[in-house]
N, C-alpha and C positions, 0 to 999 in steps of 0.2 A: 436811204439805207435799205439794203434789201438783206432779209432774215427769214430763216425758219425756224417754225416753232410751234410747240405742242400743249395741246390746253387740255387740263381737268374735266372734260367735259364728258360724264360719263355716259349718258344715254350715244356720243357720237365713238367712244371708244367701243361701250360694246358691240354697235353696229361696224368699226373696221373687224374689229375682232373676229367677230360670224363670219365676214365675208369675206376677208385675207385672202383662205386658201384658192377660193372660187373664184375671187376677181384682186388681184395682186394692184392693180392700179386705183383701189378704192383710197387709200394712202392719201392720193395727189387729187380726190374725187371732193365735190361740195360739203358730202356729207362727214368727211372727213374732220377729226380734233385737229390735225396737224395742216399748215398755212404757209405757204411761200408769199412773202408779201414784199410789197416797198413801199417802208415806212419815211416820214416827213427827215428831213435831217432833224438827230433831235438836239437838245435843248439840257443842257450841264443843269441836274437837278436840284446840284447843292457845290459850297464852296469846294469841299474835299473830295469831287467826282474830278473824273477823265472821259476823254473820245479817244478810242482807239482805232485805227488803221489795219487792215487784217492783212498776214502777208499767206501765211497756210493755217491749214488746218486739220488733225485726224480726224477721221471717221470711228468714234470708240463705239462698241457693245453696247453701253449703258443709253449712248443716243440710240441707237437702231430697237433697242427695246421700247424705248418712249414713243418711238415712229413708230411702230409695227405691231403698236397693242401687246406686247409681252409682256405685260404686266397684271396684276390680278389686284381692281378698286378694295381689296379686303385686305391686301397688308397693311402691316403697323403705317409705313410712313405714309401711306396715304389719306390717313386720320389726319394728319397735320394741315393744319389752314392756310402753312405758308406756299406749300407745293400747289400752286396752283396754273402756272404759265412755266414751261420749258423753255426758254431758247439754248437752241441745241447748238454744239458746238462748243470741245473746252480747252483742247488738246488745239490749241492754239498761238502762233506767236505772229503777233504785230508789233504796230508805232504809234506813238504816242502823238495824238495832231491838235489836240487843246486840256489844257488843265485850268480846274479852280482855281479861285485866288486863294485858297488855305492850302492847295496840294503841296508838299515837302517832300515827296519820297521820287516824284518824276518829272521831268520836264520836255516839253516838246522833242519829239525825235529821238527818247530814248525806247529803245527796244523791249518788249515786257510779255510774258506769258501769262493767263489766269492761274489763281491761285484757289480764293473761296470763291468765286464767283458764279461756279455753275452750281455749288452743293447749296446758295441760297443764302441768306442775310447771317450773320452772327453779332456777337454786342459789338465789336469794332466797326461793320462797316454798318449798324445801326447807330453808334456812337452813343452806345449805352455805357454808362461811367456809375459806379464799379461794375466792371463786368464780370461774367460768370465763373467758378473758378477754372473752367475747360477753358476758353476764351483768356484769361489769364497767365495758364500754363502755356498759353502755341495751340492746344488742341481745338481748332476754331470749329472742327468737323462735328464736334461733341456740343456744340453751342446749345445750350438749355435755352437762351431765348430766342432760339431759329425763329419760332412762328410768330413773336409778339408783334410783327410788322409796322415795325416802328421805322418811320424816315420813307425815301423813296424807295425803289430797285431800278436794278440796268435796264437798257432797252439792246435786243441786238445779240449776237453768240457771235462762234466761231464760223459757223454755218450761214457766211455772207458778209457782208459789206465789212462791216465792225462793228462797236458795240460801245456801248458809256458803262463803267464801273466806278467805284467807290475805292481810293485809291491802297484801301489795305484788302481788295481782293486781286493787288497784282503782285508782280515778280518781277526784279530788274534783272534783262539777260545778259549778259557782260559779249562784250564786240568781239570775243575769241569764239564764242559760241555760235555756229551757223544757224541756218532756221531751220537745217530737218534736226539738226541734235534739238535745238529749243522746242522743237512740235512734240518730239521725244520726252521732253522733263517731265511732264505728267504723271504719262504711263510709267516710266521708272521709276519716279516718286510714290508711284502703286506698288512695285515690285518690292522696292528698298524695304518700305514700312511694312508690307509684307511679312519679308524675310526677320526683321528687328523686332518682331513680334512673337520671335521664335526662334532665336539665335541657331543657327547647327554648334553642336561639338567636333570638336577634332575626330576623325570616322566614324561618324552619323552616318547613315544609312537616310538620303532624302529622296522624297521624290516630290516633284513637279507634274503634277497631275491636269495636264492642259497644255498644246503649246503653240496657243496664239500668240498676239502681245505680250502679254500678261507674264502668259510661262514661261517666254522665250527671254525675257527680261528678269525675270526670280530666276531663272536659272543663271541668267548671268550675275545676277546680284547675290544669289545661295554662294557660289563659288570666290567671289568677293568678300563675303561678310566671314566665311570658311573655307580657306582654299583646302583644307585637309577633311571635306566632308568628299562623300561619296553623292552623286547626283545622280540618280534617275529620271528620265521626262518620259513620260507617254503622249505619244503624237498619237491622232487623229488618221494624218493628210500627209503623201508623200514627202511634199516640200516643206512642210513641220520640221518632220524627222529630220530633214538634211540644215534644216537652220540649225536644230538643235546638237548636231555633233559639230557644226562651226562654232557654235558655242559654246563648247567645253563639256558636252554633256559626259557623264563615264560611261552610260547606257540611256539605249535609246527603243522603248517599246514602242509596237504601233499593230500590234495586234495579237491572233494566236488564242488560247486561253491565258487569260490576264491574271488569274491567281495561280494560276502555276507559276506562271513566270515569275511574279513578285514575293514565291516564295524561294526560287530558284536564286534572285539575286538577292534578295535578304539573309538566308539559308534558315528562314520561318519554315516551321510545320503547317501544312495545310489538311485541313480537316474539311469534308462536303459530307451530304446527307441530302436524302430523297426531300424535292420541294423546299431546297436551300441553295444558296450562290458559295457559301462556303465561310468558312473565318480559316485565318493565318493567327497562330501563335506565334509570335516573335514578328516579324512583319519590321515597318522601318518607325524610325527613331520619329523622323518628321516629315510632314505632309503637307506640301501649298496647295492648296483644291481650286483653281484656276477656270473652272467651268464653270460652278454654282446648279446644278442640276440634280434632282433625290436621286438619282443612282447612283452619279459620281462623288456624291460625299456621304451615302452609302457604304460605296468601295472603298475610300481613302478610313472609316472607321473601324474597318474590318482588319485592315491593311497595316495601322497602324501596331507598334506592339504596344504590350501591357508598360501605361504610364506616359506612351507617346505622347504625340500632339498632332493635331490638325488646322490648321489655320484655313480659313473661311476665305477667301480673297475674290474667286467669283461668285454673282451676284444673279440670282433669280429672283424677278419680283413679284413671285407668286408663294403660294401654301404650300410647302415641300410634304411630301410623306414619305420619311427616312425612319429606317428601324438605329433608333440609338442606345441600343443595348450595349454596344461596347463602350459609350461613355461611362455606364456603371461597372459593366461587366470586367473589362480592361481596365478602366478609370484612362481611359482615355482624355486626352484634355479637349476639347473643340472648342475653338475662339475665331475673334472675327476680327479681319483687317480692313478697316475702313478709310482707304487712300489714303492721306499721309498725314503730317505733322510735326510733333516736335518729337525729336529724339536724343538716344545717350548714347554719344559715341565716343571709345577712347576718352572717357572724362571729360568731354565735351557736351553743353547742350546745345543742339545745332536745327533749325528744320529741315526736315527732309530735302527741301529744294536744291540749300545749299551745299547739302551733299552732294545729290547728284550733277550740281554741277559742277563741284571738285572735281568727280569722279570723270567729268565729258572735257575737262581743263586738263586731266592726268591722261587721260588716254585711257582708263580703264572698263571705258563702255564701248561696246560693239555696235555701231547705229547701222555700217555699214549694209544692206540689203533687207533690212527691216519694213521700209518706205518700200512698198514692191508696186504700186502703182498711183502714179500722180493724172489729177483730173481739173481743169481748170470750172468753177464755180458752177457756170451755165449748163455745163454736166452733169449736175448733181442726182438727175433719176440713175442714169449708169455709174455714175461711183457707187451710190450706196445698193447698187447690184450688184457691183465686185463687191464689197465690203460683205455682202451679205453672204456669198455663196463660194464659201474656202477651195472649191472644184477649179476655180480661176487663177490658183496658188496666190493668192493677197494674204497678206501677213498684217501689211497696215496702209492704208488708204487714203492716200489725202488729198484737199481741195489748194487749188493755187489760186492767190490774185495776184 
């Protein structure tokens, strides 16, 4: 089984870290935490595990952060004892090639995407009994005994050969479902929960602040969950921009002075002052912050109006230093969406997955030109170079076996 994967080991992070900008190949270097290996076939650790078959794979942000030392040993989750071994790779759909003797939920040869398997153990697939009440509710991502490291873990990601999991951190993908829609379920299962975090009202005023994956997906999930909301995206990168009016956008920023303009399309007042960026009074209703960077959710707080909201969605895994004066100032709300789970839909309680794949069975997702470059495995220093450097116009990245 050949995998990659990234290790806790901090004296070899802070040395990629230092020396990234200066030698870019220290990555794939001895002294490197992260490993292309080929591991033994392994070995079903327990009754209620799986071997899975990889068929693709994206190249999400959150890997390329773990690759590339973008992260900082002093946030919260890195206290936890259980983050200890990455294997990268989640955005991923394969086949199912042997199951335990207690597995019930799959059988050879059915098709399945991860579900908790890259976010790390929770009481289910530690088969901790009574489990926790997040664990209880669907919300597996919230698992209060993440770290107790109870039972075995997978060996293997998305990121090569396959992988053994635990059979309640998969997802059965129904045969209507192709494999770039299934490599897809993820990321949308990002955007949905997202969005349900923060419902629009009928002429809301939204913006999409980001429009990678991420954005270009909340954007199409905002206009889904509200077709009577008003959508803004702020692109980056040309070919952003032009996804984002395939996608329904109503407006499409991509540069200029950024608070005029968002007060322009809000018709908020804007106020600046010497050694200030500015604040907008009135500003929009709600905010998906799709970067995770101190500027940009900086800007989406300033942005928002009195009483708004800003939902948290991208993810820096360093020390921000954000003025959040308008949390009190505005009473702005700022909340965090942490990929997905269980949700309330139409009086339904449903997981996210199975929404989205309603939503890919109804036609109501747009996957078409999303997938903007395919890379067969043996490739993988040049995919995660496209992946890395949006100048290539890549939207989403993936590896083929």
């Amino acid at each position: 089984m050949r995998t990659i994967y990234a290790d806790k080991i901090i004296p070899r992070m802070l040395a990629v870290k230092a020396l990234r900008s200066l030698w870019p190949g220290v990555i794939w270097s001895p002294i490197s935490h992260a490993k292309t290996v080929d591991l033994p076939e392994p070995i079903l650790p327990g009754a209620k595990w799986l071997q899975v078959r990889n068929h693709q794979c994206g190249i999400c942000a959150t890997d390329l952060a773990l690759l590339n030392v973008e992260v900082d040993p002093a946030v919260s989750p890195a206290a936890l004892p259980g983050n200890e071994r990455f294997y990268l790779g989640h955005e991923v759909i394969g086949e199912v090639i042997e199951v335990g003797p207690e597995v019930t939920r799959f059988k050879v040869g059915d098709r399945v995407v991860m579900e908790s398997r890259f976010a790390g153990p929770n009481c289910h697939t530690q088969e901790i009994d009574p489990p926790c009440e997040f664990c209880a509710r669907g919300q597996v991502r919230l698992c209060e005994n993440a770290s107790l490291g109870q039972g075995p873990s997978g060996v293997g990601g998305g990121w090569g050969d396959g992988y053994t999991a635990h059979e309640d951190e998969l997802w059965l993908v129904p045969d209507e479902i192709d494999d770039d829609q299934a490599s897809l379920i993820e990321p949308t299962a990002v955007a949905l929960h997202t969005v349900l975090r923060r419902r629009p009202d009928p002429g809301d005023h939204v913006l999409v602040f980001g429009a990678g994956i991420i954005g270009l997906l909340t954007l199409q999930m905002a206009k889904r969950v509200e077709p009577e909301s008003h959508v803004t995206v702020l692109a980056r990168y040309p070919h952003q921009a032009d996804a984002a009016r395939r996608f329904e956008a109503d407006e499409v920023v991509t540069g200029g002075d950024l608070y005029t303009e968002m007060a322009r399309i809000t018709g908020a007042k804007l106020y600046k002052a010497p050694l200030n960026r500015g604040m907008l009074l009135g500003g929009f209703d709600v905010i998906y912050e799709c970067v995770g960077k101190a500027d940009t959710l900086g800007d989406s707080l300033r942005w928002a109006r009195a009483g708004g909201t800003v939902v948290m969605v991208g993810v820096n895994l360093s020390a921000l230093k954000i003025d959040l004066n308008p949390v009190w100032y505005q009473e702005v709300d700022l909340i965090g969406s942490h990929t997905f789970g269980h949700e309330t839909w139409h009086g339904r309680e449903v997981h996210t997955y199975d929404l989205v794949i309603e939503m890919f069975q109804n036609g109501e997702v747009i996957h078409e030109g999303l997938i903007s470059h395919r890379f067969p495995f043996e490739d993988y220093k040049q995919a995660i170079a496209t992946a890395m450097d949006k100048r290539r116009n890549s939207i989403k990245v993936v590896f083929t076996y």
